[in-house]
C-alpha positions as CSV (number, residue, x, y, z in Angstrom):
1,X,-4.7,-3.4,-23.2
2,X,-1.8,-2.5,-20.8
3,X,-1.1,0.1,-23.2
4,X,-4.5,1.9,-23.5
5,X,-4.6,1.8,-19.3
6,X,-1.5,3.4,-18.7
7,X,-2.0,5.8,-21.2
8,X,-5.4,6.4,-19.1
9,X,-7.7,6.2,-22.0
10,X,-9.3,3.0,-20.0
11,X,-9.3,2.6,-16.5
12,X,-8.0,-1.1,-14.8
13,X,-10.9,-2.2,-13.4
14,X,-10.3,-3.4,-9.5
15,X,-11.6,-6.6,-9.8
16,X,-8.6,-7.3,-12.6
17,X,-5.9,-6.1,-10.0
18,X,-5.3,-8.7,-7.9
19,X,-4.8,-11.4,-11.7
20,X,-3.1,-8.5,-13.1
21,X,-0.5,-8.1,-10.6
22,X,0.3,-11.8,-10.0
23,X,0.9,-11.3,-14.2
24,X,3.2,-8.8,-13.6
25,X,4.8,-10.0,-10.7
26,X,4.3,-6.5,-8.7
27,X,2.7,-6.0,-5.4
28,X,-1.0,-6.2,-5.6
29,X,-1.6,-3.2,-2.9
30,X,0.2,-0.7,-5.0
31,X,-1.3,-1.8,-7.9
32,X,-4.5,-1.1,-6.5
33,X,-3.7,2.3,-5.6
34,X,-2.7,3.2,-8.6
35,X,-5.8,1.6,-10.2
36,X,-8.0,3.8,-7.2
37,X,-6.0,7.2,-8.6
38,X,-7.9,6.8,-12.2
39,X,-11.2,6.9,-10.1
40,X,-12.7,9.6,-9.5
41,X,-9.6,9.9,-6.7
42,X,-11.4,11.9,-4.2
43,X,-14.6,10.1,-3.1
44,X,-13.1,6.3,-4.2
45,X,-9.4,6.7,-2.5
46,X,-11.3,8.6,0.9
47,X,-14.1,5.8,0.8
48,X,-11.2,3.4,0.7
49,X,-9.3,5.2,3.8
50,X,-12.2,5.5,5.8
51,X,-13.4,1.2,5.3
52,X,-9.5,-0.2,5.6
53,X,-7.7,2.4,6.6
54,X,-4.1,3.1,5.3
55,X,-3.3,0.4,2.8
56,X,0.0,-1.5,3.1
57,X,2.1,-3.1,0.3
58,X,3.3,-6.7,1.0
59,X,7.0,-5.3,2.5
60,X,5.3,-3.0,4.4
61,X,3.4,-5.8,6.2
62,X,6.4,-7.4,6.7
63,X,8.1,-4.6,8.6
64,X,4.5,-4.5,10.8
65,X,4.6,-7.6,11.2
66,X,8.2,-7.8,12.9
67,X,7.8,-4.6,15.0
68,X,4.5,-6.5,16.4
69,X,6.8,-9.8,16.7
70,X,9.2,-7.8,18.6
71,X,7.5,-5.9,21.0
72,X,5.3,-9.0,22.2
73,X,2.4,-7.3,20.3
74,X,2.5,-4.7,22.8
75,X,1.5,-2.1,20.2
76,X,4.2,0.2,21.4
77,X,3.8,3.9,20.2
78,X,5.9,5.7,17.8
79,X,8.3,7.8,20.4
80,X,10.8,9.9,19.3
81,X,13.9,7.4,20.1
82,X,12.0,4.7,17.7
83,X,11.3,7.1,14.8
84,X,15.3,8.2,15.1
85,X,16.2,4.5,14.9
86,X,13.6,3.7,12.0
87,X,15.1,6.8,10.3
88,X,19.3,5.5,10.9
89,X,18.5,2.5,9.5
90,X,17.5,4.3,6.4
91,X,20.6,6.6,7.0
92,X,18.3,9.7,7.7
């Protein structure tokens, strides 16, 4: 079955993702969004965005999670001195 659905000739269905990835041991988010892409993409992934917003892998939640720890849940903005930090750390 993993065969036919990456091949694209079925389509996971979303209700399988969240089993499916704890199978596969990947992150369930990105899972999803691939799953969402073999929708129709257009109407599915910007029905998606509009309901939950920008959807966030496990890791990524992880790195919100300690920005929000470390400013005191100020939700501090993005300023040009944080972005050049964020970037060094990635060596960009």
């Amino acid at each position: 079955m993993l065969a036919i659905i990456k091949s694209g000739a079925s389509k996971l269905p979303l209700d399988r993702v969240a089993s499916l990835a704890k199978a596969l041991e990947c992150d369930p988010v990105q899972l999803f969004s691939l799953a969402i892409e073999q929708l129709d993409r257009n109407t599915t992934e910007q029905a998606i965005r509009q309901i939950f917003g920008t959807l966030v892998s496990a890791n990524e939640g992880a790195w919100l999670e300690e920005i929000r720890r470390a400013s005191d849940h100020s939700n501090p903005s993005l300023t040009a001195r944080a972005r050049t930090a964020i970037r060094g750390i990635f060596g960009k």
